[in-house]
Backbone of each chain as ProteinMPNN parsed JSONL, in Angstrom:
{"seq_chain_A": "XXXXXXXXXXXXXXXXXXXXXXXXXXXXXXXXXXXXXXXXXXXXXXXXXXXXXXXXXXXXXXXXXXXXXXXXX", "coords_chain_A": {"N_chain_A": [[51.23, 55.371, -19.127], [51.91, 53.452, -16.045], [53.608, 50.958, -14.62], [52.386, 49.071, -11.606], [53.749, 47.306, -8.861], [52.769, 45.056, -6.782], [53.688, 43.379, -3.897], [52.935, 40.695, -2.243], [53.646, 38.167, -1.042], [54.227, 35.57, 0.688], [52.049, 36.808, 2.296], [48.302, 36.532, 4.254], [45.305, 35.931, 3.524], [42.685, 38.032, 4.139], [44.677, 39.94, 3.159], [46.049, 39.889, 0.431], [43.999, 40.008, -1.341], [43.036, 42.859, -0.269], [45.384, 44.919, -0.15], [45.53, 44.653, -3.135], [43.355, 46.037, -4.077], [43.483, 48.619, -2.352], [46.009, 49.437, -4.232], [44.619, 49.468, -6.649], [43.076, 51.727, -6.306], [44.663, 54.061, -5.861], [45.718, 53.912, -8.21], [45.829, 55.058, -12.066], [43.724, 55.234, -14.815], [44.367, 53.12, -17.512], [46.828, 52.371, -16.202], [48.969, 49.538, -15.484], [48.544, 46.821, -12.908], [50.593, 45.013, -10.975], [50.976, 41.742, -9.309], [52.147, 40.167, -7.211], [52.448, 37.376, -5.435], [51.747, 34.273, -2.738], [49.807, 33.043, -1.937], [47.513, 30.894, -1.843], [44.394, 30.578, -2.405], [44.142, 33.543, -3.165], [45.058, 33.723, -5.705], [42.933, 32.813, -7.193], [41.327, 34.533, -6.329], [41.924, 37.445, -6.744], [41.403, 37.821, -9.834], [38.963, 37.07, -9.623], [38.004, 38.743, -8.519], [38.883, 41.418, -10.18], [37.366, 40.99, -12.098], [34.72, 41.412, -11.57], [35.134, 43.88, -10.996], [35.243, 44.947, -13.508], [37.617, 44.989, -14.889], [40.576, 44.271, -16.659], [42.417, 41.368, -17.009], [45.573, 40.673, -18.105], [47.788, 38.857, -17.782], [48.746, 35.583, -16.46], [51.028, 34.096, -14.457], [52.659, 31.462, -13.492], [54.885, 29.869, -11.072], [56.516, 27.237, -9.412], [55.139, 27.981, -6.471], [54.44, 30.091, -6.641], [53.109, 32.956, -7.561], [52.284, 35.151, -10.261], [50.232, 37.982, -11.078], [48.697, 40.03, -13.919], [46.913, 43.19, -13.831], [44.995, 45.139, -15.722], [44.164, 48.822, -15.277]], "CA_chain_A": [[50.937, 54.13, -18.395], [52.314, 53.33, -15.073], [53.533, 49.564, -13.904], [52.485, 49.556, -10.482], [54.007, 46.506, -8.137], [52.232, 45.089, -5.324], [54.5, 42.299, -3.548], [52.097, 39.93, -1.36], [54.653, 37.031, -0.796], [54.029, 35.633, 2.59], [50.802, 37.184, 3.019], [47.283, 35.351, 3.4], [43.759, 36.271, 3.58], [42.648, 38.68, 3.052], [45.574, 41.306, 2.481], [46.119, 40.033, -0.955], [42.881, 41.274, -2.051], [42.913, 44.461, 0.599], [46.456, 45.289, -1.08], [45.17, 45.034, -4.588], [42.158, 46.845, -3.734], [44.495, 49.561, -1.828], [46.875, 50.194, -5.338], [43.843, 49.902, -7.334], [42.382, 53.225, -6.111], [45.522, 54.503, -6.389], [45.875, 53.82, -10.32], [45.214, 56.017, -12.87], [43.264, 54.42, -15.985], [45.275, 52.32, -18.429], [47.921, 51.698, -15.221], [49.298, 48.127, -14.544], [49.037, 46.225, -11.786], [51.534, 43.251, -11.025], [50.613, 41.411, -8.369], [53.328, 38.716, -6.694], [51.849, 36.05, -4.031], [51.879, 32.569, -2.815], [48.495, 32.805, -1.244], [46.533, 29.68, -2.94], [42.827, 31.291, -2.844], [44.351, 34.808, -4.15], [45.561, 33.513, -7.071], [42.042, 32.799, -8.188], [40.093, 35.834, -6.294], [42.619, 38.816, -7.733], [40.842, 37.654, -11.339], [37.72, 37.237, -9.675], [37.725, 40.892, -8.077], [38.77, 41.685, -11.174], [36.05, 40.945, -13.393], [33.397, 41.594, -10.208], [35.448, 45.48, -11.592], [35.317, 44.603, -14.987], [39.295, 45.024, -15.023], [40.967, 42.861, -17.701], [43.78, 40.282, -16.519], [45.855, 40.619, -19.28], [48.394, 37.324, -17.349], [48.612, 34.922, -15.198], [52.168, 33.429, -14.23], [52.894, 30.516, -12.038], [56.192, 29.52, -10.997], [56.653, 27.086, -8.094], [54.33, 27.757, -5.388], [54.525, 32.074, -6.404], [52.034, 33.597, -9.076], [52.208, 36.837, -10.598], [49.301, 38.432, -11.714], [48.97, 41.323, -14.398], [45.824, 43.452, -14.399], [44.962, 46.308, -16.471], [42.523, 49.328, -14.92]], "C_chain_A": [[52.052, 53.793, -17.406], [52.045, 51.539, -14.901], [53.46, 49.738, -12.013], [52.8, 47.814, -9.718], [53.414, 46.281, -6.788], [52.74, 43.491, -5.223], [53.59, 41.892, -2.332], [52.313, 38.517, -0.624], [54.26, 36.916, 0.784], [52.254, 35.834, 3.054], [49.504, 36.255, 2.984], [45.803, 35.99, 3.734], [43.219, 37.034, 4.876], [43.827, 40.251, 2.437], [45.676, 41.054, 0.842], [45.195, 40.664, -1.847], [42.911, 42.733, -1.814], [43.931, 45.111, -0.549], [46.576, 45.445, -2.466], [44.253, 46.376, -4.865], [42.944, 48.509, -3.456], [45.13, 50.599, -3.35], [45.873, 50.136, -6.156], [43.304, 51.518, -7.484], [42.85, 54.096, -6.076], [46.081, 55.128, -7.807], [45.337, 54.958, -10.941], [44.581, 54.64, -13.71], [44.388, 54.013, -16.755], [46.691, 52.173, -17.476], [48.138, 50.446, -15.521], [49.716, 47.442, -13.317], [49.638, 44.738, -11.93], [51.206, 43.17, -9.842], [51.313, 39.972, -7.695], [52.85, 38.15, -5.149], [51.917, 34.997, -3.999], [50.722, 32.108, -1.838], [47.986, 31.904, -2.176], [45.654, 30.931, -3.63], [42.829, 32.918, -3.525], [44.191, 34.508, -5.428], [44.267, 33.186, -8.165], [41.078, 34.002, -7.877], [40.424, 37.061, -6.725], [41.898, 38.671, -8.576], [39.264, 37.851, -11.007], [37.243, 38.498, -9.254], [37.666, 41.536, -9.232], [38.252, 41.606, -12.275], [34.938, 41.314, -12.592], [33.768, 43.665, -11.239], [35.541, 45.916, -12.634], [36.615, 45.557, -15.529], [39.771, 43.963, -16.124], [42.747, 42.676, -17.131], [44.537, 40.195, -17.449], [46.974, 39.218, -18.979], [48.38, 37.164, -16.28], [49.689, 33.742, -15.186], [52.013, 32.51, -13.175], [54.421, 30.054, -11.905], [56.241, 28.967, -9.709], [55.145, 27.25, -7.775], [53.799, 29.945, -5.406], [53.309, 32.288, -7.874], [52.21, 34.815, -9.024], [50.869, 37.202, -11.68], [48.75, 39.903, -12.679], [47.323, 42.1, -14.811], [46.128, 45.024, -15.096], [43.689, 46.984, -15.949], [42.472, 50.178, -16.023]], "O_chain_A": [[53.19, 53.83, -17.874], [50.98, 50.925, -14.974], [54.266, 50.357, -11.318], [51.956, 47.001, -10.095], [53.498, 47.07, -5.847], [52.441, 42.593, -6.011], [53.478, 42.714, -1.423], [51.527, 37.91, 0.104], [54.074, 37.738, 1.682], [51.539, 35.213, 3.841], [49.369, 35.399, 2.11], [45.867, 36.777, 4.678], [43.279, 36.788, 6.081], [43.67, 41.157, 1.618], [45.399, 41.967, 0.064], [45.376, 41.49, -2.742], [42.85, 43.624, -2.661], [43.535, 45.666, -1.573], [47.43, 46.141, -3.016], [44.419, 47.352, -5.596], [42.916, 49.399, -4.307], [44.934, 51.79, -3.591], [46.067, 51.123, -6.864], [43.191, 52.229, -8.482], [42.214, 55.145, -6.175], [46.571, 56.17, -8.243], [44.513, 55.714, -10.427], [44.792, 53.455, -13.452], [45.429, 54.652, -16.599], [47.693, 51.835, -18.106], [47.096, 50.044, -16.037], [50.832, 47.433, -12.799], [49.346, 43.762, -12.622], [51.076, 44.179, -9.149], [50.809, 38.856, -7.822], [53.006, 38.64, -4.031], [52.142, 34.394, -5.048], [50.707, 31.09, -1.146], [48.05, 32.205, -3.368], [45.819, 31.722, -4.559], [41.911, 33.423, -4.171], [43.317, 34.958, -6.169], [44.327, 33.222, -9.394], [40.266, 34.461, -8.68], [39.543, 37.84, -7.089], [41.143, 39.635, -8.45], [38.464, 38.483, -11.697], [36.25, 39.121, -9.628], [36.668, 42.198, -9.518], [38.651, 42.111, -13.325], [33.984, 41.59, -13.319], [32.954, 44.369, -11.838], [35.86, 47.077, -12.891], [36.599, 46.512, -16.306], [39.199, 42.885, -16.287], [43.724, 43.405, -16.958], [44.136, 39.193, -18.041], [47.056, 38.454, -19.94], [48.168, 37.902, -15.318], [49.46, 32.653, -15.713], [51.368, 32.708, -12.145], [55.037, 29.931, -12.964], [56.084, 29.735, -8.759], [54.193, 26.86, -8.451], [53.192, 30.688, -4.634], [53.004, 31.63, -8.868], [52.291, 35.519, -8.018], [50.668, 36.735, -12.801], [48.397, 40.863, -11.993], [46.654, 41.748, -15.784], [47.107, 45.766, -15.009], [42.571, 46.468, -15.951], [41.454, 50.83, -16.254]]}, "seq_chain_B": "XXXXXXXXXXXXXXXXXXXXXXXXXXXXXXXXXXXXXXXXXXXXXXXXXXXXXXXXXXXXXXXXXXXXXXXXXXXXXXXXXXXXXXXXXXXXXXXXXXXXXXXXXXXXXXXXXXXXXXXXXXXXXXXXXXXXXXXXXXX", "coords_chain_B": {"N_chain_B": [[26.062, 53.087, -9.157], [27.625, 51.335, -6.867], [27.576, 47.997, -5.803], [26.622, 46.971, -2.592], [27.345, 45.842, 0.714], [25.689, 44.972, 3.885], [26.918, 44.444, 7.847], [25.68, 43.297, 10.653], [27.068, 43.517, 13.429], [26.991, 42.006, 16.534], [28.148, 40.019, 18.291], [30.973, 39.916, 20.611], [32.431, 38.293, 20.573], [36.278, 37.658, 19.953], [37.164, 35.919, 17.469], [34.593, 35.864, 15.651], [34.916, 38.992, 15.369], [36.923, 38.83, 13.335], [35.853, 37.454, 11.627], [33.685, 38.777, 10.997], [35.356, 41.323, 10.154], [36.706, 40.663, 8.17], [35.314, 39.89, 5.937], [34.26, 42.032, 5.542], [36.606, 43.566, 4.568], [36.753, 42.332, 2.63], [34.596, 42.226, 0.688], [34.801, 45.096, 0.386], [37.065, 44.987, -1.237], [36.256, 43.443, -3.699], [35.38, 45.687, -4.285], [32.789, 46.657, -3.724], [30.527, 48.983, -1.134], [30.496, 49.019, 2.095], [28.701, 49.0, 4.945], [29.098, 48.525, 8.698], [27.469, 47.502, 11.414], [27.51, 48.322, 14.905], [26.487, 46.952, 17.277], [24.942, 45.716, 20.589], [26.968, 43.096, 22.025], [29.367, 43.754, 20.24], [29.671, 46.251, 20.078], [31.339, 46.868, 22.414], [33.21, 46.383, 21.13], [34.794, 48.671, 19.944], [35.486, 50.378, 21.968], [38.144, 52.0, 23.074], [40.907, 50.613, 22.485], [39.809, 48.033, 22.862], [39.002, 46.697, 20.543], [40.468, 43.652, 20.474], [39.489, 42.508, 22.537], [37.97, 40.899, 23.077], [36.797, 37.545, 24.032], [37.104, 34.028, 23.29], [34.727, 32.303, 20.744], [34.356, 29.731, 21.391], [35.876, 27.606, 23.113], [37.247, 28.791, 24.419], [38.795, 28.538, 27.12], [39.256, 30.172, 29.798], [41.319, 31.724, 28.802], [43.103, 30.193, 27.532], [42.64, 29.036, 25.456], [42.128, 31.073, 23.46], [44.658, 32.037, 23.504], [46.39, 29.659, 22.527], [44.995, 29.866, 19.981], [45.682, 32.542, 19.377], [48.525, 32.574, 18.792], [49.116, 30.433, 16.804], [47.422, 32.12, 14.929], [49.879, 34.377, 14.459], [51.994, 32.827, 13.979], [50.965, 31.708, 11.445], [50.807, 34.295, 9.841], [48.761, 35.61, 10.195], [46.943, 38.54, 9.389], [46.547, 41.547, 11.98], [43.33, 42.535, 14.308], [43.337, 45.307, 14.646], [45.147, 45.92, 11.856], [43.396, 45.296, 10.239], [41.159, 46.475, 10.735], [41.955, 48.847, 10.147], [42.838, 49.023, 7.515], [40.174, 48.589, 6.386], [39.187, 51.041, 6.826], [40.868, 52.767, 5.239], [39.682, 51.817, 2.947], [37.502, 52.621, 2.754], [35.42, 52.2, 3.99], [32.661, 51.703, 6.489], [31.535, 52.909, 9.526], [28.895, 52.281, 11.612], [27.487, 53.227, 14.731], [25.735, 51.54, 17.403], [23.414, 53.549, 19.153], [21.399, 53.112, 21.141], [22.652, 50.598, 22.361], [24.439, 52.316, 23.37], [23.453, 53.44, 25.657], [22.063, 51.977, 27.177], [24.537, 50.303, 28.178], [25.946, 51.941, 29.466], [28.014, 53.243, 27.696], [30.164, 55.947, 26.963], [30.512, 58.442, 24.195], [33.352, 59.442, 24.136], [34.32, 57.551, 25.164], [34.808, 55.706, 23.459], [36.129, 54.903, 19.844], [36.341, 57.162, 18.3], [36.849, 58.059, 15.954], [36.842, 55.919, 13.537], [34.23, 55.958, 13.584], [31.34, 56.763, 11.467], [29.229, 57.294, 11.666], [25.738, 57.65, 14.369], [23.065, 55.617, 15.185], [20.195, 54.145, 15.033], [17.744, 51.317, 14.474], [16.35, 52.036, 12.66], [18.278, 53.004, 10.756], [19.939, 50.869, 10.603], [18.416, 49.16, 8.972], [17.65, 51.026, 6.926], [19.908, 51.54, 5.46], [20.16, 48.969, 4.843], [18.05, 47.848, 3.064], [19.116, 48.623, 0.256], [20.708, 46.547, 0.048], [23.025, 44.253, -1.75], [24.359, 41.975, -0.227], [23.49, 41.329, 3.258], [24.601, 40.373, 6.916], [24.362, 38.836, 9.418], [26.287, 39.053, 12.575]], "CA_chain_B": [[26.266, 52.831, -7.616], [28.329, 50.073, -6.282], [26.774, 47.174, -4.586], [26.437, 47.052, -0.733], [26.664, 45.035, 1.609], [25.739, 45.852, 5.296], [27.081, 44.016, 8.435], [25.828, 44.038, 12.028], [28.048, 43.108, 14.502], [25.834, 41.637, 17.265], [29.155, 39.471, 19.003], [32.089, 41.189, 20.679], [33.875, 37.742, 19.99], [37.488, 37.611, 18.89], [36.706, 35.209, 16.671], [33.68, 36.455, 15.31], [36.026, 39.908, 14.979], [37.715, 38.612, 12.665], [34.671, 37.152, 10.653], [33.301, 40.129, 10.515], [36.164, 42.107, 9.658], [37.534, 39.977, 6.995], [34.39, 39.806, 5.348], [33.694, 43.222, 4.95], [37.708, 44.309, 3.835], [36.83, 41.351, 1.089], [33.679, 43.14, -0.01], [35.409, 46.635, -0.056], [38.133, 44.534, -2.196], [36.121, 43.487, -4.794], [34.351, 46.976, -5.534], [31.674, 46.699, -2.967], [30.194, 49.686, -0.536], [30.303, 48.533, 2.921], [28.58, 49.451, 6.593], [28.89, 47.882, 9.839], [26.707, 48.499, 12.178], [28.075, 47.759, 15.936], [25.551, 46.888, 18.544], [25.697, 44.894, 21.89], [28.846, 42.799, 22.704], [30.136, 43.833, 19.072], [30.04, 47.932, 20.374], [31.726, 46.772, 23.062], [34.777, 45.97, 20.798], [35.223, 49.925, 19.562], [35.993, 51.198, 22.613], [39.59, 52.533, 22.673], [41.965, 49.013, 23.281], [38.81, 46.897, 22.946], [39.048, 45.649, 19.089], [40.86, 42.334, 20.179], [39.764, 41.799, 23.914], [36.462, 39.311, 23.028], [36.756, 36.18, 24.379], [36.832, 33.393, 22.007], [33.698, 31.703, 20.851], [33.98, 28.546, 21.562], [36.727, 26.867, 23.833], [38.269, 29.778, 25.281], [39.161, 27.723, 28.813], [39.629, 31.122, 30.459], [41.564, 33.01, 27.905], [44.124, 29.524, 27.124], [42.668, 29.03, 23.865], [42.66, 32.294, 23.026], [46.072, 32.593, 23.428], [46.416, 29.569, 21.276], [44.779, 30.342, 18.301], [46.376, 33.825, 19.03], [49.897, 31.403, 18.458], [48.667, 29.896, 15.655], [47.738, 32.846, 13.463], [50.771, 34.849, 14.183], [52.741, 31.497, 13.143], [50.142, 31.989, 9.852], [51.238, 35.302, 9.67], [47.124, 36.395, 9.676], [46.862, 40.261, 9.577], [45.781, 41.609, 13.38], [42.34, 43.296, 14.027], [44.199, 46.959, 14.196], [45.663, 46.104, 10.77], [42.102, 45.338, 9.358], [40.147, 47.92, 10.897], [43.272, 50.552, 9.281], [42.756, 48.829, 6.024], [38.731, 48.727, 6.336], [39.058, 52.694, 6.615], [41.651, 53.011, 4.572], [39.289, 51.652, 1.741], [36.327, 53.594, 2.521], [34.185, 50.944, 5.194], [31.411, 52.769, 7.041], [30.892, 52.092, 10.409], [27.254, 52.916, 12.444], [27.447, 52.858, 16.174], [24.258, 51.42, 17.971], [23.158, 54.611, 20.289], [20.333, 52.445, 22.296], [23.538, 50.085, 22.965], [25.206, 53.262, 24.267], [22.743, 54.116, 26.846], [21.508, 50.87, 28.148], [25.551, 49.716, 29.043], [27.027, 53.671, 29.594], [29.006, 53.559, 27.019], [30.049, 56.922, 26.371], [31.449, 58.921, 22.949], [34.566, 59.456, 24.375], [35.335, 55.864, 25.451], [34.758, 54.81, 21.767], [37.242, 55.05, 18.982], [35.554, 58.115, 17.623], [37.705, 58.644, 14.291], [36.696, 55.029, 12.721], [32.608, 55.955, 13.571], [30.967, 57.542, 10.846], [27.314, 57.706, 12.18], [25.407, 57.116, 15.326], [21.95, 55.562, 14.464], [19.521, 52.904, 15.417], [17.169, 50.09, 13.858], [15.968, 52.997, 11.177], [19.787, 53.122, 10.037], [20.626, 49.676, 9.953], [17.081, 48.897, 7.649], [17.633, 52.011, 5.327], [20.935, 50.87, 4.569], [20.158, 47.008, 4.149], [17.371, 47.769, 2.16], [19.274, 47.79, -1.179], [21.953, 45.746, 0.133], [23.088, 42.622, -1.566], [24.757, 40.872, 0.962], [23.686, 41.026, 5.057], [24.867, 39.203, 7.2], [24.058, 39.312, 11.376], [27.466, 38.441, 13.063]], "C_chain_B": [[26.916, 51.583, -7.487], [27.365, 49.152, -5.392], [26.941, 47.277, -3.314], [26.343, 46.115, -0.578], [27.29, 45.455, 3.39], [25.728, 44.604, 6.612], [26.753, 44.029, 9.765], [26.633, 42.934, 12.879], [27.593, 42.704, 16.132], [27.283, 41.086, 18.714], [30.255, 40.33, 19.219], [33.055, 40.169, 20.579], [34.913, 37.811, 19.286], [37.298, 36.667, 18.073], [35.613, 35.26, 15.636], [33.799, 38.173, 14.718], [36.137, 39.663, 13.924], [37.07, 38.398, 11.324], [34.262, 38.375, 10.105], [34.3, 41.298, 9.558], [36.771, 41.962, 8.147], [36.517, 39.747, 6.082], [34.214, 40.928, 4.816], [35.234, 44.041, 4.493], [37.767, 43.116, 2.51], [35.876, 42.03, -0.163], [34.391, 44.374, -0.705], [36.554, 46.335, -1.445], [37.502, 44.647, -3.453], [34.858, 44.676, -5.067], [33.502, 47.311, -4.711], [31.758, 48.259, -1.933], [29.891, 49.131, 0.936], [29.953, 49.259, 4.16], [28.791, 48.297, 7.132], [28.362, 48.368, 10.758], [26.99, 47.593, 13.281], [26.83, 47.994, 17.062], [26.031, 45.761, 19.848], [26.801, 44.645, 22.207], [29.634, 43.581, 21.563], [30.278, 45.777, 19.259], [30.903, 48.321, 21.262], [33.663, 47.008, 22.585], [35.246, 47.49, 19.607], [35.653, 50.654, 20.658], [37.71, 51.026, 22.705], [40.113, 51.098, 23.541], [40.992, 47.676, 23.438], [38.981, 45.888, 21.723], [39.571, 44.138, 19.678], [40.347, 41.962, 21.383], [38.466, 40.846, 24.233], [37.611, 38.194, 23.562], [36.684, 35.236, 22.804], [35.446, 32.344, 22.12], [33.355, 30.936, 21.536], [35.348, 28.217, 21.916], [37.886, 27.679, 24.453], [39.015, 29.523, 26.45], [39.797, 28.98, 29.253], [40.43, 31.935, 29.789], [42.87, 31.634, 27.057], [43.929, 29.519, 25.757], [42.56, 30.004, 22.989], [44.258, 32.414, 22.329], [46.657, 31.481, 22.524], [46.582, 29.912, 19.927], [45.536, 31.83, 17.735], [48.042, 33.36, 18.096], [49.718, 31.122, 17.38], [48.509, 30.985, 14.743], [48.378, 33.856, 13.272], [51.923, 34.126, 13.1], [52.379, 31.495, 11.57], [50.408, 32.884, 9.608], [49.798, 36.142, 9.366], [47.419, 37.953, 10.139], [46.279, 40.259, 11.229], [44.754, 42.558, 13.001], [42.513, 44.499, 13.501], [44.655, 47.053, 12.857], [44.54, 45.951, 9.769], [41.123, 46.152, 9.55], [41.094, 49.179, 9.953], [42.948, 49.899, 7.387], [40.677, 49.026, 5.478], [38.508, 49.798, 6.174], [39.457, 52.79, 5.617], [40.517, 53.213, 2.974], [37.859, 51.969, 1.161], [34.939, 52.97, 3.286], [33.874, 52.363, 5.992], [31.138, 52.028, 8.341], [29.766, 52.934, 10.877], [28.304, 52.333, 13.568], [26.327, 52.943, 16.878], [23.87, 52.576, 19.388], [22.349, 53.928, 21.255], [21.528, 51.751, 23.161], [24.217, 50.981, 24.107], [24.718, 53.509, 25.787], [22.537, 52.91, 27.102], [23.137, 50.4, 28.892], [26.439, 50.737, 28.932], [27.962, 53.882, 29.206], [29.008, 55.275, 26.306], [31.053, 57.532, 24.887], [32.886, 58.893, 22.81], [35.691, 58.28, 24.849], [35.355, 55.125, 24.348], [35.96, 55.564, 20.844], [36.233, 56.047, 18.014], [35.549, 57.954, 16.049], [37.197, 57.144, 13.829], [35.015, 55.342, 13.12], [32.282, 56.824, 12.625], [29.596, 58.331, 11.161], [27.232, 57.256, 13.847], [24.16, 56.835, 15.314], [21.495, 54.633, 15.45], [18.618, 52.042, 14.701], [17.188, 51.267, 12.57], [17.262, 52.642, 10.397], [20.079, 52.024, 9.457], [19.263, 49.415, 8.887], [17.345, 49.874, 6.678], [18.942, 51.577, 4.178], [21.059, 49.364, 4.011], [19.318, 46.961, 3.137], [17.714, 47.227, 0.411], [20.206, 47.147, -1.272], [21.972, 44.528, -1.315], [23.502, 41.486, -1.143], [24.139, 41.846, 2.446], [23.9, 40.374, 5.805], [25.167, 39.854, 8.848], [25.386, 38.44, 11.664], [27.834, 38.557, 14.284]], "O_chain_B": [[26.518, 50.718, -8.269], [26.598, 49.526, -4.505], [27.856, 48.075, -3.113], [25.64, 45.32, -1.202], [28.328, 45.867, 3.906], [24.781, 43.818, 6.599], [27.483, 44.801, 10.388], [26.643, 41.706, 12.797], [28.138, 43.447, 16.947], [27.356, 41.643, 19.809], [30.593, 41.238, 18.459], [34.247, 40.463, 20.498], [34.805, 38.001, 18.075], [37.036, 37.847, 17.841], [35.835, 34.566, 14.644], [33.031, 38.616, 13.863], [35.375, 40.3, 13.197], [37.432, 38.867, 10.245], [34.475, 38.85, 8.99], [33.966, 41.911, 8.544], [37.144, 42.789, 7.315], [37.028, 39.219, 5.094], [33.999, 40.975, 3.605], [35.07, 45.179, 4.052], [38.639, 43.071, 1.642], [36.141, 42.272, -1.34], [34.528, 44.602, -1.907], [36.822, 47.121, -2.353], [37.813, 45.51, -4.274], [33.835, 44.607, -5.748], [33.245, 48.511, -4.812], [32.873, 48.776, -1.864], [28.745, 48.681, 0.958], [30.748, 50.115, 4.547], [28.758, 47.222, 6.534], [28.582, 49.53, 11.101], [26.879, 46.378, 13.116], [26.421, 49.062, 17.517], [27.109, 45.186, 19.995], [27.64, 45.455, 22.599], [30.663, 44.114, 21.977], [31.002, 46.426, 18.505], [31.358, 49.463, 21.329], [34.684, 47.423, 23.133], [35.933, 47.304, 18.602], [36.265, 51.683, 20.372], [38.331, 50.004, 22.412], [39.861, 50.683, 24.672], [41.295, 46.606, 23.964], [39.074, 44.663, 21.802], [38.866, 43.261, 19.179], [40.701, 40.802, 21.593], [38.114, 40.279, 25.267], [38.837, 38.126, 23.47], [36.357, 35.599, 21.674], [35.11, 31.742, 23.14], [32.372, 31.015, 22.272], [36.165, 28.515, 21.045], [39.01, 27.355, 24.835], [39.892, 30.324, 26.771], [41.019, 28.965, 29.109], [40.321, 33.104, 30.16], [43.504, 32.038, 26.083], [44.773, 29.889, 24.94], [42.866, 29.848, 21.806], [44.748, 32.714, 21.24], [47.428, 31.915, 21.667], [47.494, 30.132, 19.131], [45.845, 32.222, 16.609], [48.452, 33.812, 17.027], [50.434, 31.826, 16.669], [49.267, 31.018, 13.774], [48.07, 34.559, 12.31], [52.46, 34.502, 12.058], [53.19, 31.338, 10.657], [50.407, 32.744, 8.385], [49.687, 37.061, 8.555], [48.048, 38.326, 11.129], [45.705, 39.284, 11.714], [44.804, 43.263, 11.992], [42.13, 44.892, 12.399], [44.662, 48.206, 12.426], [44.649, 46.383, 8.622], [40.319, 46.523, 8.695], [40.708, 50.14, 9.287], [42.916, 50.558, 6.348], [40.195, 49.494, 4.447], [37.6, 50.009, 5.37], [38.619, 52.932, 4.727], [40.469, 54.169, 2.201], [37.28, 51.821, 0.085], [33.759, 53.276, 3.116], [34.423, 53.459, 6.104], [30.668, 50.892, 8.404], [29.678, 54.128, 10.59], [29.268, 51.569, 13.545], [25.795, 54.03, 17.102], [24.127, 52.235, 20.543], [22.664, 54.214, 22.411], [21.639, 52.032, 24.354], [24.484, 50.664, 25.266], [25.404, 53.708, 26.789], [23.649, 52.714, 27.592], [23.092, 50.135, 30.094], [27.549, 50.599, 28.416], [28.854, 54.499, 29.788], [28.22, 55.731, 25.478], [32.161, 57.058, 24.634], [33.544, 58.512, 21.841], [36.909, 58.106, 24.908], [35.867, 54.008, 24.277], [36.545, 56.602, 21.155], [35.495, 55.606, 17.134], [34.641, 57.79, 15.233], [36.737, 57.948, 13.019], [34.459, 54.369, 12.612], [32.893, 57.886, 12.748], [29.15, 59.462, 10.969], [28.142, 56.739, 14.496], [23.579, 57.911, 15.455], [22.116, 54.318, 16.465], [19.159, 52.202, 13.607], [18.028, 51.248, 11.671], [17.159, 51.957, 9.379], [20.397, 51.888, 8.275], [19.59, 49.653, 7.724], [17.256, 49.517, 5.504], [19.035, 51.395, 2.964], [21.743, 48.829, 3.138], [19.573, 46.173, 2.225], [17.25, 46.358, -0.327], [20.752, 46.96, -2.359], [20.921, 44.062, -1.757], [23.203, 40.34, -1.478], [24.439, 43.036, 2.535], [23.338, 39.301, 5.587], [25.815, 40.805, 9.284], [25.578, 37.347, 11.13], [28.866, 38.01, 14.672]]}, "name": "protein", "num_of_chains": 2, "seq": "XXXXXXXXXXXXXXXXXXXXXXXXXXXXXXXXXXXXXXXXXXXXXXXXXXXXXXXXXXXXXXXXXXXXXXXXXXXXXXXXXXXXXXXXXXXXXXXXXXXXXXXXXXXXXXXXXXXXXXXXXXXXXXXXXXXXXXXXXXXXXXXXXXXXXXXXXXXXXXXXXXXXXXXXXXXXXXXXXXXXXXXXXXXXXXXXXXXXXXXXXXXXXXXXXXXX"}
């Protein structure tokens, strides 16, 4: 199992998804993706992509105005 | 099979660009199978250096508000067309290119951005592929 980092700070719609999407297809199975942004509407459509892929979110950090998001493919 | 959904591109607005574009690298995001199919003004905006040079919809005053909103979503830090068409490939987006378009305003093969065209079709194309769409959406 591979942690894979995708830093999205700054960015806003739609790279945060594109960029998930991107290291997703990348991944092997049982990978992790971390996912660091301060896009609002990410912070709830990463989870929702991710069940649209039936991916499991295993967390969901907030800190401030930043979220980190941890999925599992 | 992955769901679909198939886009035609009717406007060569920058603004309407963008719609389009950002719509269908959202699809490709979450899982989806995506065409676009480029006809009229919107075929206009594949030829080589064309992607951004629409006009804007609505209040363009000769290209000022353009250059605006251009201001504005650098300031936002919004991705540019070139960086969403490279990510639209990137993630496996399908474009059609309307051939009737070609011939009625002499657009030829070589003045188009070849390498992002996958097909060259007409009405048949865009209907076979919308058929089991579940999103379309005329833009």
């Amino acid at each position: 199992m591979t942690e894979v980092e995708i830093d999205v700070r700054g960015e806003t719609c739609p790279v945060p998804l594109v960029e998930f999407r991107k290291a997703l297809r990348k991944a092997s199975s049982g990978d992790e993706l971390i996912v660091i942004g301060n896009h609002p509407a990410s912070k709830v459509e990463i989870p929702m992509a991710s069940e649209v892929m039936g991916l499991e979110v295993v967390d969901i950090e907030e800190k401030n105005d930043e979220w980190k998001i941890r999925v599992k493919k | 099979m992955p769901d679909k959904a198939v886009l035609v591109v009717h406007s060569g607005d920058f603004d309407k660009m963008y719609s389009a574009l950002i719509i269908a690298n959202g699809a490709l995001a979450m899982g989806m199978d995506v065409s676009m199919y480029f006809t009229f003004w919107g075929l206009q905006r594949l030829k080589k250096n064309g992607l951004g040079k629409g006009p804007l919809s609505k209040m363009h005053m000769f290209g000022f508000g353009k250059w605006m909103v251009r201001k504005k979503m650098q300031k936002s830090n919004v991705a540019s067309l070139e960086k969403l068409m490279e990510d639209y490939k990137d993630l496996g987006g399908k474009i059609i290119a309307c051939e009737m378009t070609m011939e009625i305003m002499g657009v030829r093969k070589k003045d188009l951005h070849k390498e992002w065209i996958d097909d060259y079709g007409a009405v048949g194309t865009y209907i076979y592929e919308a058929k089991d769409a579940k999103i379309t959406l005329f833009i």
